[in-house]
C-alpha positions in Angstrom: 17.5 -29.4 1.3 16.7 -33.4 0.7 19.4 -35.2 -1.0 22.4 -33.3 -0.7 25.8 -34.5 0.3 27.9 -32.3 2.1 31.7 -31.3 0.7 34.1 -29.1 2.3 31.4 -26.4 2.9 29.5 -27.2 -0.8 26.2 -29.1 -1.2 25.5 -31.2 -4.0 22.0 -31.4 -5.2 22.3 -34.3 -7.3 25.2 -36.3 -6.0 24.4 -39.5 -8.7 25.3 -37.0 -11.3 28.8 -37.3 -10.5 28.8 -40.7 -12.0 29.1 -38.8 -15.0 32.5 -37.8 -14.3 33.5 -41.6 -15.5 33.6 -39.9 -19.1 36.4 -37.5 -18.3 39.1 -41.0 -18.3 37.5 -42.4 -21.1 38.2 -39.0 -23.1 41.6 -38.7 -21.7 42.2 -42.3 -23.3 40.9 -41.6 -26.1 42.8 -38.6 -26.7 46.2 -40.7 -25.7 45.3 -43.2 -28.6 44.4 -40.3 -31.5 47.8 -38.5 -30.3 49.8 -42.1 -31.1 47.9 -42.5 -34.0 48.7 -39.0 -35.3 52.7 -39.8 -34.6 52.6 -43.2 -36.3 51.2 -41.2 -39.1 53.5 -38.6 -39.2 56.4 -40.7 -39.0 55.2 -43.0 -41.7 54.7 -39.4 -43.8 58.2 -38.5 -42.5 60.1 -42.0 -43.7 58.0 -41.2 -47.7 59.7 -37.3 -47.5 56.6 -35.9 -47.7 56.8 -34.0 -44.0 59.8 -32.5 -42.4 60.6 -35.0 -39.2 60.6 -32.3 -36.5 59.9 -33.0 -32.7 56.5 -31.4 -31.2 56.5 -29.5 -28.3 53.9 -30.1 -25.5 51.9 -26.6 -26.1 50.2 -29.1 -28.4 48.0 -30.1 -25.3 47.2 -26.8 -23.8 43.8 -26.3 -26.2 42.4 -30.4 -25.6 43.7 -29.7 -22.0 41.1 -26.6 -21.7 38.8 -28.6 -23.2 39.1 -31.7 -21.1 38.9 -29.5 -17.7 35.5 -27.6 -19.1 34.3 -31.1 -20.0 34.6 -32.1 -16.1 33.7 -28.3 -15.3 30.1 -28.9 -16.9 29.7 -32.3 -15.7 30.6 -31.4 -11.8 27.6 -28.6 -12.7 25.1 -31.5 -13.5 25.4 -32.3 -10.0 23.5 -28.5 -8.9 26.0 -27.5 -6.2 24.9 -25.6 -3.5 27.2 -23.1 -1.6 27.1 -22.0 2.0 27.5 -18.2 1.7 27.9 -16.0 4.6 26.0 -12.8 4.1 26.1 -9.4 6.5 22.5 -8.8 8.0 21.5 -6.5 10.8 19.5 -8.1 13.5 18.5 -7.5 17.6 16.0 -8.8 19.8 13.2 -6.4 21.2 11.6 -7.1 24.4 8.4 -5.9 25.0 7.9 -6.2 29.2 4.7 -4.7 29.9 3.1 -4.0 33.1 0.1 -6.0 34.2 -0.4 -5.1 37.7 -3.7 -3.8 39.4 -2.9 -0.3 38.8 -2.7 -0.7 35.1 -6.2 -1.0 35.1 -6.4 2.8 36.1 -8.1 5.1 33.7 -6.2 8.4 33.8 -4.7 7.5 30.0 -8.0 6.2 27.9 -9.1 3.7 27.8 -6.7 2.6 30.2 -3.1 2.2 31.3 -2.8 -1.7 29.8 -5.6 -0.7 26.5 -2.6 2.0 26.0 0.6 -0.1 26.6 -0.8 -2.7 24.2 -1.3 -0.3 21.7 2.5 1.0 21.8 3.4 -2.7 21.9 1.2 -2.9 18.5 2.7 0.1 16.7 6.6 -1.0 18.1 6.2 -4.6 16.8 4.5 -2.8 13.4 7.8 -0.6 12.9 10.3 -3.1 13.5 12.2 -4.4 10.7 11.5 -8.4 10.0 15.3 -8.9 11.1 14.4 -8.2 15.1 13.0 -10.8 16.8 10.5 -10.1 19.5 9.5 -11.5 22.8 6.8 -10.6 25.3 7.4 -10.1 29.2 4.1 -9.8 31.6 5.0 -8.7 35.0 3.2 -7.9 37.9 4.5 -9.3 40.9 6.3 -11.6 39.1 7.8 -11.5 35.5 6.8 -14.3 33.0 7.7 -14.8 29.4 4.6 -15.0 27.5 6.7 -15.5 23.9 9.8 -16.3 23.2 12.1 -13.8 20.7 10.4 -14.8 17.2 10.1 -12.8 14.1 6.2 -14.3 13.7 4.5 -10.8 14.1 1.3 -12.8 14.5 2.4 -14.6 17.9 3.8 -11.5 18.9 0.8 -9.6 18.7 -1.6 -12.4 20.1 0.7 -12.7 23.0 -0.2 -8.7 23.7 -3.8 -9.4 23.2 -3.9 -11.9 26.1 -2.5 -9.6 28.8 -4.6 -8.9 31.4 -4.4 -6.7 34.9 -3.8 -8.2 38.6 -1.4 -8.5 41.2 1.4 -6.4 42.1 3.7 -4.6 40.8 8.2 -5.2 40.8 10.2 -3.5 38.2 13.2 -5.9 39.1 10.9 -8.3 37.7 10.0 -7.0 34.6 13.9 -6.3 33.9 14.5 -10.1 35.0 11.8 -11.6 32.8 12.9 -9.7 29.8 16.4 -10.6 30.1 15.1 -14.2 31.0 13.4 -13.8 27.2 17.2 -12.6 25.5 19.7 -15.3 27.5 16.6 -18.6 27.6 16.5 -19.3 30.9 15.5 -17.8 34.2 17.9 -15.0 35.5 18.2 -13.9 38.7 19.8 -10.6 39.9 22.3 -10.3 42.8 21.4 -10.2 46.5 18.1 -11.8 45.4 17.1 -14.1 48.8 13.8 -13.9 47.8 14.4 -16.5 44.9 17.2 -18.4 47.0 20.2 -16.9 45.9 22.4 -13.9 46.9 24.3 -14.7 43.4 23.7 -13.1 40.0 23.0 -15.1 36.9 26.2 -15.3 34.6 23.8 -14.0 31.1 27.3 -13.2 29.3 26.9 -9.9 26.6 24.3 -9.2 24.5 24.8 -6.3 22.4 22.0 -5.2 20.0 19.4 -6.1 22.2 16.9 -4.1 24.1 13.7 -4.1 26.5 10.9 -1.6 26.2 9.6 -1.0 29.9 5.8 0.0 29.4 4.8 0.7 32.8 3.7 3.3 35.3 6.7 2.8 37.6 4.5 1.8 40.8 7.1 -0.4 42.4 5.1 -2.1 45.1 8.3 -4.4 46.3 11.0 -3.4 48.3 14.4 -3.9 46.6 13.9 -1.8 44.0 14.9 -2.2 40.0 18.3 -0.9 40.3 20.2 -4.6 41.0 18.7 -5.9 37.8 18.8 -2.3 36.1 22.7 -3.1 36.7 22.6 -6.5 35.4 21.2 -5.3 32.0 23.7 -2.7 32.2 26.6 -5.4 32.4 25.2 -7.0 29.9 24.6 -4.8 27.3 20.6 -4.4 27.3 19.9 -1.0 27.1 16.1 -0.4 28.6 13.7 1.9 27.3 11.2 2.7 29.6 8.0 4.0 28.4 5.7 5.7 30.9 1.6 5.4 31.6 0.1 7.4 33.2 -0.2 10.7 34.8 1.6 12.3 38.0 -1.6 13.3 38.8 -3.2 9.6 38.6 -6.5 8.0 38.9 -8.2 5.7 41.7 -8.8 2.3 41.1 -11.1 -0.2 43.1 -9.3 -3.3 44.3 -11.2 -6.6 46.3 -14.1 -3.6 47.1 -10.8 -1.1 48.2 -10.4 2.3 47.0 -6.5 2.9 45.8 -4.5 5.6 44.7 -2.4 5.4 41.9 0.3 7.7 39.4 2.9 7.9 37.5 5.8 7.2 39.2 8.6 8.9 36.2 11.8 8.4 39.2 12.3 5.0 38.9 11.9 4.8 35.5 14.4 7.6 34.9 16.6 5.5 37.6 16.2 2.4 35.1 16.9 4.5 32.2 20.1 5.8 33.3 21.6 3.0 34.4 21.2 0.9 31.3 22.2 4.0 28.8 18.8 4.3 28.0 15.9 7.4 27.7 12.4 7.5 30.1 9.6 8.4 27.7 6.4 9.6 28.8 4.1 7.8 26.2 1.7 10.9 25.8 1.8 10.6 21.7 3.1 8.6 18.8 6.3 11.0 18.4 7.1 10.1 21.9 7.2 6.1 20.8 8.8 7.4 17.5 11.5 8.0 19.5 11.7 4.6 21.3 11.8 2.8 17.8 14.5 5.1 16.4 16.4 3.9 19.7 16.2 0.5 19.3 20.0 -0.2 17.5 20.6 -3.4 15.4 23.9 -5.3 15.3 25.9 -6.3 12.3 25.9 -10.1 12.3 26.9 -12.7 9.1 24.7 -15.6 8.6 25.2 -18.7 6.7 22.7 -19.1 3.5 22.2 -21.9 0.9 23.0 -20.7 -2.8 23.0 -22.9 -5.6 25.6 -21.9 -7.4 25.4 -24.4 -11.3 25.0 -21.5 -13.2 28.6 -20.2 -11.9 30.1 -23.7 -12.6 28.4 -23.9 -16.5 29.4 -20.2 -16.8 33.2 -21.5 -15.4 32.9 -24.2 -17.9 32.1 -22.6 -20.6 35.3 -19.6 -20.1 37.3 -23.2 -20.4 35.7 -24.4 -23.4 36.1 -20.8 -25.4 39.8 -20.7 -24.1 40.8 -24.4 -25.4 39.0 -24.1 -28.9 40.4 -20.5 -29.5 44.1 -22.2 -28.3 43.4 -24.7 -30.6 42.4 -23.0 -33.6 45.5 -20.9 -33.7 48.1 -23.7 -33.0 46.3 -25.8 -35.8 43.8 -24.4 -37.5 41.2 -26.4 -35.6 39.2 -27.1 -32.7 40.1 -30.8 -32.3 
């Protein structure tokens, strides 16, 4: 917000309105020179025998006191403060890594594998509450993030439009790339020469996070998913892997070749198990029922911007009824 000043955690909208807290002295002097006036009266009144000459006691200045502080109470209110209030709000971060290798392209769930994962990437990102942010994962041979975790539906969805089939398939990379999306940068799992390193990415834990695995398990690499199935484990990202695809599969042409392909439900289950998550066979909308219901939020506090004058006027004006009510039943008047 433009033009605020912060103050111990409190924003003020207005900060030039505290000049008008030069009129709390001026009242305070004022109210010292009626008090000496009303004792040189008194006394004069006192010396003529027409009051008894008695000393006052200081509950005198309770009621102008109250009236004083909701004075400065409603001028500090001019200056529309703004407090930082930490509120409780579930959140989590979804990734959606789908599979866009050759053998996504296979027919044997219509229209096809990919047509059918990017419709369960549709209906998950529909039934996901606006507090989960969601990225997109494409992997084939490689994984790549194709959007970052954002609550923008829109992006989301035109990031699932744009997949398209090639290349191979690696399950390690799919689990890679959609822990690359949750931690920011590129992580890499351990013993993986192939990328230079035989040492694991330090991704620290991320709780309330999860990556939905539409896929049809082909693995065309040799390590395997279980090294980064592991890592996810370690770190708390629970994977739900949604199958496509039949055991009986389909045959694709590839570069003029003829290839085989199915549903390969093992590795999936393998990934599954290992990350405390459940291998669904995406066959029906109950079956991705299931994977929403899965996905678990985290309890997490956030800082928001409330503007809080109405509580200061409301303060000010508790003060103001206190010091006149005080002041009407020590002397019959407000001032």
């Amino acid at each position: 917000m433009t033009g605020m000043s912060g103050m111990s955690g409190v924003s003020l909208t207005w900060p030039w309105a505290l000049a008008g807290l030069l009129l709390v002295p001026l009242l305070v002097i004022g109210y010292r020179r009626a008090l000496r006036s009303q004792e040189v009266r008194r006394r004069e009144l006192a010396a003529q025998g027409l009051v008894v000459a008695r000393p006052r006691g200081r509950g005198r200045h309770v009621g102008p006191a109250l009236l004083l502080a909701a004075v400065t109470v409603l001028l500090l209110s001019l200056t529309r403060p703004v407090a930082a209030v930490a509120e409780p709000h579930r959140e989590g971060t979804v990734v959606l890594a789908v599979d866009v290798s050759n053998s996504m392209a296979a027919t044997d769930v219509k229209p096809s594998r990919l047509e059918a994962a990017k419709a369960a990437a549709r209906a998950l990102v529909a039934r996901q509450p606006a507090s989960v942010r969601i990225a997109v994962v494409a992997f084939g041979g490689t994984g790549l993030v194709t959007q970052r975790p954002t609550d923008d539906r829109a992006a989301v969805l035109a990031a699932v439009a744009r997949l398209r089939p090639s290349g191979d398939t690696s399950l390690a990379d799919g689990i890679l790339g959609g822990l690359g999306a949750i931690v920011g940068k590129p992580v890499k799992a351990s013993g993986d020469s192939e990328r230079g390193t035989t040492d694991e990415t330090p991704i620290g834990y991320h709780g309330g996070t999860a990556i939905v695995l539409l896929t049809d398990g082909e693995d065309t690499t040799d390590g395997g998913p279980k090294a980064a199935a592991e890592l996810a484990s370690a770190a708390g990202v629970r994977i739900e892997p949604v199958g496509l695809g039949t055991p009986a599969g389909a045959t694709i042409s590839v570069d003029g070749f003829s290839i085989a392909t199915a549903l390969d439900e093992n590795a999936l289950r393998l990934v599954a198990d290992t990350t405390g998550g459940t291998y669904r066979r995406a066959t029906d909308a109950a079956s991705l029922a299931a994977v929403y219901d899965a996905i678990e939020l985290q309890w997490t506090t956030r800082t928001v911007p409330h503007e809080v004058t109405s509580w200061v006027a409301a303060l000010a004006a508790l003060l103001l009824l206190g010091g006149a009510t005080v002041s009407v039943l020590r002397q019959g008047r407000v001032v």
